[in-house]
C-alpha positions, 0 to 999 in steps of 0.5 A: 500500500505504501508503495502505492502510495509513493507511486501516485505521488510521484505521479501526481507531482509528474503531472502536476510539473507537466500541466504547468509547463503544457500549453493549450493543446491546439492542432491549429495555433501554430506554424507559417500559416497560422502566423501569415494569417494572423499577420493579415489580420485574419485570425488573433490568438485565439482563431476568432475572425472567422467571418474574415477568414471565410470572406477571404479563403472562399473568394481566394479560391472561387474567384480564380476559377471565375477569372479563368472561365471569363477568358476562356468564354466558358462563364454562359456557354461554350461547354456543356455545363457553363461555369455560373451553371456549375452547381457542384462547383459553387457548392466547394467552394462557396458552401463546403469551404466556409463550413469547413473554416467553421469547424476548424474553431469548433475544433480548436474549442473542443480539442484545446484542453483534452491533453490535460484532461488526460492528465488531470484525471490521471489516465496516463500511468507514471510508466507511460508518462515519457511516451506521452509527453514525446507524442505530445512534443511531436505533435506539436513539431509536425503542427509548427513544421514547415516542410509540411506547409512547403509541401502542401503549398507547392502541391496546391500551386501545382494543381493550379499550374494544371489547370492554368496549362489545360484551359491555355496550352501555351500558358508555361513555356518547356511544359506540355499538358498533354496526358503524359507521365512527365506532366506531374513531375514537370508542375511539382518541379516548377511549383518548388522551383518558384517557391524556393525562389531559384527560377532556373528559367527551363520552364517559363510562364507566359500567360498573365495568369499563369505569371501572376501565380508565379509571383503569388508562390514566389512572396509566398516562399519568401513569407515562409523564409521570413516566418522561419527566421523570425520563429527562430530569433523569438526561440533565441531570444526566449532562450536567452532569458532564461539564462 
């Protein structure tokens, strides 16, 4: 018994060090994204704007797609299915989008304090407690990563430059659209390549569009880069007042 009772007080004590120490556990407030977004004002630390947010991403998403099919002559007629007519469009774009902006607050509310029911309920015995912390710490490692961000980006400019390259064939220079295996690698190289801001010059956007997505990936790259360098001064800087 004594014994016992030795082990739920280190255990208690454990986890009492821990939940001082443990922020708010969030899958949302952190990395580049976060950060580039409360920048623009379009979320605080505590991801309220929600209505900015939906404003801006359903537009930044759906207004493109208008912009194309404008130049294209596609907006009334000239397919079977015109794109102001295009119903299942609309519907991600203007109504899945901002349900999904929603839930990601719902979320964030709902999952902020579960690690810490964990603890305080003292459902993670003291055996368990490094691999818990550890899963913990990796989580929050993955959520503030920004490889991860980079990869999301350049394969989201990636379909773009697709679809940019389909709707106007001669829109990228040294890049063929037609259905062959080379096409993804050729999209994924130009997207990383105008990300990273190296612009080798091989393939080349002509078409307006196509150059105006080159330059949005391009300061997004460079936005990245300055987040990356800012977190770390902030680490520095809070490293040096604890020494």
């Amino acid at each position: 018994m004594r014994a016992q009772a030795r082990a739920i007080s280190r255990t208690s004590k454990s986890v009492d060090r821990f939940l001082r120490d443990l922020p708010d556990f969030s899958l949302v407030l952190g990395g580049p994204v976060f950060q580039l977004l409360r920048g623009a004002h379009l979320t605080d630390d505590a991801l309220e704007l929600v209505n900015q947010r939906i404003i801006f991403i359903s537009l930044f998403t759906w207004l493109p797609l208008l912009v194309l099919s404008t130049l294209a002559g596609t907006v009334f007629d000239g397919i079977s299915v015109p794109f102001l007519f295009d119903v299942e469009v609309h519907v991600r774009f203007l109504v899945v989008i901002p349900l999904l902006i929603g839930a990601e607050l719902v979320v964030h509310r709902r999952m902020r304090f579960v690690v810490r029911q964990f603890l305080e309920r003292q459902l993670i015995p003291e055996s368990a407690m490094g691999r818990f912390k550890a899963a913990i710490t990796s989580v929050f490692r993955l959520r503030n990563s920004v490889l991860a961000e980079v990869l999301l980006f350049a394969t989201a400019f990636a379909t773009l430059y697709i679809f940019v390259g389909l709707s106007f064939p001669d829109a990228f220079k040294g890049i063929s659209f037609d259905d062959n295996a080379g096409l993804a690698s050729s999209v994924f190289y130009l997207s990383f390549v105008t990300l990273t801001s190296t612009g080798y010059g091989d393939l080349v956007a002509v078409h307006p569009i196509a150059r105006s997505l080159c330059n949005l990936e391009s300061v997004i790259g460079v936005l990245f880069a300055a987040t990356l360098l800012a977190r770390l001064v902030t680490l520095e800087m809070r490293e040096g007042r604890k020494h």
